[in-house]
N, C-alpha and C positions, 0 to 999 in steps of 0.2 A: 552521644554516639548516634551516628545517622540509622536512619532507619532501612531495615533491609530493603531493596531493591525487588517488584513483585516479579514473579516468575514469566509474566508475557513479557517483562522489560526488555530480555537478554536478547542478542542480536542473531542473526538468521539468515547465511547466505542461501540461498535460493537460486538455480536457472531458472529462467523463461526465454522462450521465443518472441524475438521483437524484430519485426518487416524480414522473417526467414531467417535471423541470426542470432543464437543461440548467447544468452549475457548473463552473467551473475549480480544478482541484486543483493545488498546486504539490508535489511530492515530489522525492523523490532517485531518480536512476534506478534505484539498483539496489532502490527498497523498488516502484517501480511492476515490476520483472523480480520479487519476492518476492510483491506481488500478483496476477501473470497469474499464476504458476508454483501459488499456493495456488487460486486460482478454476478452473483447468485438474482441479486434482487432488480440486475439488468437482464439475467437471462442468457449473459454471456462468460465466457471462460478466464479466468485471472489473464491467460496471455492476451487476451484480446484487449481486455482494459488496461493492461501494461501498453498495450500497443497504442490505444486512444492517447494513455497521460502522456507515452512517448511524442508522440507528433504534435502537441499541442504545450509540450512544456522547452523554458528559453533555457534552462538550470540544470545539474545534475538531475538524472533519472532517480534517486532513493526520496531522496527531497519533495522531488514532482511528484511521488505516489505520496508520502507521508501527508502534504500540503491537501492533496488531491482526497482523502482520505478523510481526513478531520473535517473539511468543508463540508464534504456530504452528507456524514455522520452527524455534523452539527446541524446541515440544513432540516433533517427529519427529525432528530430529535432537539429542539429547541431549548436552552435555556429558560426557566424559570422568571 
């Protein structure tokens, strides 16, 4: 039997403002907790880093933040 699935897993549609227009984002909670936590330690607002990973990603926007997310996370806190 698999194992339960943790409670940040479940998915999380969301608005934000991206260049004045209003989008629904669907992510996993714990990568939208991994985006306020990076945009807090920019000093900037979730829609504004929505707005950076927008203009700079080629791929789905959910993706573009998940990717954009993990790399950061990993680059501070390093692997072992």
């Amino acid at each position: 039997m698999p194992a339960p699935a943790p409670s940040n897993a479940s998915v999380r549609k969301r608005s934000v403002t991206v260049s004045g227009h209003q989008t629904s984002i669907s992510l996993e909670e714990a990568f939208w907790e991994g985006l306020r936590e990076v945009a807090a330690g920019e000093g900037v607002s979730v829609n504004a880093m929505v707005e950076r990973i927008d203009e700079a990603r080629t791929g789905n926007l959910s993706s573009a933040i998940r990717v954009f997310v993990l790399e950061r996370l990993r680059r501070r806190d390093p692997a072992p």
